[in-house]
N, C-alpha and C positions, 0 to 999 in steps of 0.2 A: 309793620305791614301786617293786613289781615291775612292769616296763615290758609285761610278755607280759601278754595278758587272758586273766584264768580262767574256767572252764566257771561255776562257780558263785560268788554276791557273798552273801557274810552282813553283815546289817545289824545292830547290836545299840545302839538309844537305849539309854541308860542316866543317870538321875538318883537318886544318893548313892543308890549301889546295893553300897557295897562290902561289905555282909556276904557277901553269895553269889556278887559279881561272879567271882572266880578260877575257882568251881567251873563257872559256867555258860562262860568262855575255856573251860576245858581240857577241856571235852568237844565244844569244837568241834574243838581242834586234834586231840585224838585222833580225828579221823573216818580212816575207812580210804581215804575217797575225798578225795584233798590237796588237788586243783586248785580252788582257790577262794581267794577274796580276802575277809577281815576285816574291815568298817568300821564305827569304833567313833563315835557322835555322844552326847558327854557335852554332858548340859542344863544347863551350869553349876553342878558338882555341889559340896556345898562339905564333903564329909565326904573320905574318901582314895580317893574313886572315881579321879581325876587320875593320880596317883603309879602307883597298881595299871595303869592302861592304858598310862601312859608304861614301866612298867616292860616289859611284854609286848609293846608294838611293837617295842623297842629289840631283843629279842632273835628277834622271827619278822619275815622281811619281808613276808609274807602279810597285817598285821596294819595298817592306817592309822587314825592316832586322831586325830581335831577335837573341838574344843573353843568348843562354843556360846557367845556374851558375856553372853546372858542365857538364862533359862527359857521354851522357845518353847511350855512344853506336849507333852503326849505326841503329837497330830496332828503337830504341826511335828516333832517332832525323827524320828518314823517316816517323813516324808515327805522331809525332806533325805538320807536312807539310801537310800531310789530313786534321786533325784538322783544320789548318788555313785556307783551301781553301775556295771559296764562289763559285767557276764557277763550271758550266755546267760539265765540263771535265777538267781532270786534267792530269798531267805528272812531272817525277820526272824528274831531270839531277846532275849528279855529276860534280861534282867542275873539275875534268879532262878530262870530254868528252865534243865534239863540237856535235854542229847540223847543218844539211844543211836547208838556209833560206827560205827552204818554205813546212819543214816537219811540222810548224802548221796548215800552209793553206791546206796540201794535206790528212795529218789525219782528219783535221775540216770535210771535205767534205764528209770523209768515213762515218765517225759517225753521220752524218747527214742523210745522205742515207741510210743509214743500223743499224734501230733502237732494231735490235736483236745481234748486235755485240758492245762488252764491251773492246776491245782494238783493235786498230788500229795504226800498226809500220812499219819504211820503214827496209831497208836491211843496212847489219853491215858492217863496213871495221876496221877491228882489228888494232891500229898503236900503235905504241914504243914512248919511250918518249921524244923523237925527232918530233914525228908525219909521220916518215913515216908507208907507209903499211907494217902490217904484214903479212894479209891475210882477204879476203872478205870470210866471215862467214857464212856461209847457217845455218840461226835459225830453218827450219823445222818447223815453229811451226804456218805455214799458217791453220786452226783449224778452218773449219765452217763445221761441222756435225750440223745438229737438236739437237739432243737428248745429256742431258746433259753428259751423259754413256758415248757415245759414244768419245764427245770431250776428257773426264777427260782421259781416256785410253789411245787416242793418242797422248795428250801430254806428258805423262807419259815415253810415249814406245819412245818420239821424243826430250825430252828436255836436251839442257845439257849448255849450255852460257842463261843467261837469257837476253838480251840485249832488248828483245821485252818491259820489263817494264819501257824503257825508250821512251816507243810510249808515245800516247793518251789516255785515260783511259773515261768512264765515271763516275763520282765520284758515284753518288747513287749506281753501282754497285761495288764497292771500297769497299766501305762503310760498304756491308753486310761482309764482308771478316774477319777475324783476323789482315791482316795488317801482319808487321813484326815482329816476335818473338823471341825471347830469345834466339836462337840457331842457329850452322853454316847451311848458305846457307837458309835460311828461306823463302828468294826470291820463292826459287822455290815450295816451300807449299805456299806461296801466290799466285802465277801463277795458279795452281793445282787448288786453292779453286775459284779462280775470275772465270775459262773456266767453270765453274758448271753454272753462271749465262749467259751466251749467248760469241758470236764466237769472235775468234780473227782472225784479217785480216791482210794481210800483204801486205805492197804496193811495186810493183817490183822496186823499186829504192835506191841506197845508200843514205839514209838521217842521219843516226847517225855514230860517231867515236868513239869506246870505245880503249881510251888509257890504255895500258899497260904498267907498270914500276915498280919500287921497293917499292914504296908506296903506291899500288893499294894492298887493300885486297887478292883481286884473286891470286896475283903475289905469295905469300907463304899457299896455302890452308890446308897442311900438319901439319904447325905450327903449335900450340895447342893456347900458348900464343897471338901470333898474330890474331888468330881469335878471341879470348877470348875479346881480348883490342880492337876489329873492332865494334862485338856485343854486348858484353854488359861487358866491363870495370869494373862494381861495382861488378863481380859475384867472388866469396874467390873461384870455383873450375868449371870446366868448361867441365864437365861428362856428359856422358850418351847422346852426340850431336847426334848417328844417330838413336838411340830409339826412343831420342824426336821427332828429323824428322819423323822416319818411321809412327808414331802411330798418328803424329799429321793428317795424313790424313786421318785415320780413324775418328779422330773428325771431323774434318771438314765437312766428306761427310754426319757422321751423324745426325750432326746439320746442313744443307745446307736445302734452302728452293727448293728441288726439287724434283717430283716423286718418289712414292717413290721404282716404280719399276726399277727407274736407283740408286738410292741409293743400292739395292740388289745386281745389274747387278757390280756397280765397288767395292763393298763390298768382292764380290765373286773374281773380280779381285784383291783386295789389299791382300787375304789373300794367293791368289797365290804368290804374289809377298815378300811375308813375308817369306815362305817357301823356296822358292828360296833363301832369304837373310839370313836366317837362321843362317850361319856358322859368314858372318861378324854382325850380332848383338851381337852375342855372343860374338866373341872376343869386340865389343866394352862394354859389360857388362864385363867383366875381367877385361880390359884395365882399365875402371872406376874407377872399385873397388880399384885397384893397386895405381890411383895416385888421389890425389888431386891439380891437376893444372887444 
């Protein structure tokens, strides 16, 4: 391993990802901005994901590859990729999307210059598993208000593809986070809980490609099982997914190191938003109860 610490730590879970795995390496390695360290966390993959990573450590030293003993789930294996990081700023990428080669250098420069903003991401171009386009994606989720209220609100009222978590991050504010949890779509209570610590900025250009296909999580959201086996694999029953979501924000804002008159202010908003949701909690507290899968 390279002993110097790099500016930026890429994190890339990946499980029996090797149809696209090469293409999504080599457009990291081709960034024009180098200073950055590789860390690959395979979830036990049993298809040639192994070989393919072994084979690209052996020749980049930028490149460290671990090897899960079992399936932690997609939470666990993104959140051991923090653990591992050492740099400045961090960023995740999956095993099927590419980046354009010079979203290091043009997030580096954001977060560099704008020491009140904790993620910085270019614009989406949605493509099939062919790679062509499906459709350029408007994230909305351009989010530099002051006040911490203020952000958590609009991202809330604005969020729906998370693709912005495959910007640039700054790790210390990462850090204060929960990271990914136990439950569907968790992404976006991580989002939710990081805009509490300062802005997210969005750069006007197509630098990331979130691939779409039949082996993409997203591709069956519905599923029960399939999301079950994406997030957390070892769970015997896999209930109470948007309870957990909904409530898990109220932890969050009330443990968050922030004012505590914006804690009130999105407090009063979440509990609007509870009431509104009301009818589908409920059916998902039925639904629950009814199954054990």
């Amino acid at each position: 391993m390279n002993s110097s610490i790099p500016l930026i730590s890429v994190g890339l879970p990946v499980y029996n990802g090797e149809k696209y795995l090469r293409s999504s390496i080599d457009s990291i390695l081709a960034q024009t901005f180098d200073d950055f360290e590789l860390i690959i966390s395979d979830n036990a993959s049993t298809d040639g994901t192994e070989n393919i990573c072994r084979e690209y450590a052996d020749r980049d030293a930028r490149i460290q590859y671990f090897r899960n003993e079992k399936n932690l789930g997609a939470a666990g294996n993104y959140n051991i990729l923090v653990e591992k990081a050492r740099a400045k700023y961090f960023r995740w990428q999956n095993a099927d999307d590419y980046i354009e080669p010079n979203l290091h250098e043009l997030c580096f420069k954001i977060l560099e210059k704008n020491p009140d903003c904790v993620l910085t991401f270019g614009k989406t171009k949605v493509i099939d598993a062919e790679g062509d386009l499906i459709e350029k994606y408007e994230d909305n989720l351009h989010i530099v208000d002051e006040r911490a209220a203020d952000r958590f609100v609009r991202f809330k009222k604005n969020v729906g593809q998370t693709n912005a978590i495959y910007g640039l991050m700054r790790l210390n504010a990462l850090r204060k986070t929960h990271l990914f949890r136990k439950f569907k779509s968790s992404d976006t209570n991580f989002m939710g809980e990081l805009c509490l610590y300062g802005k997210f900025i969005q750069i006007p250009e197509y630098l990331f490609y979130r691939r779409m296909h039949e082996g993409a999580s997203s591709w069956d959201r519905k599923n029960t099982k399939v999301q079950r086996d994406f997030w957390d694999p070892s769970a015997e029953a896999f209930n109470y997914q948007h309870i957990k979501k909904h409530f898990a924000y109220y932890s969050d804002v009330l443990k968050g190191n922030i004012p505590i008159s914006d804690k009130i202010r999105i407090l009063i908003f979440l509990l609007r938003n509870t009431r509104h949701s009301r009818h589908h909690l409920w059916n998902d507290l039925i639904y629950s109860l009814k199954n054990k899968i």
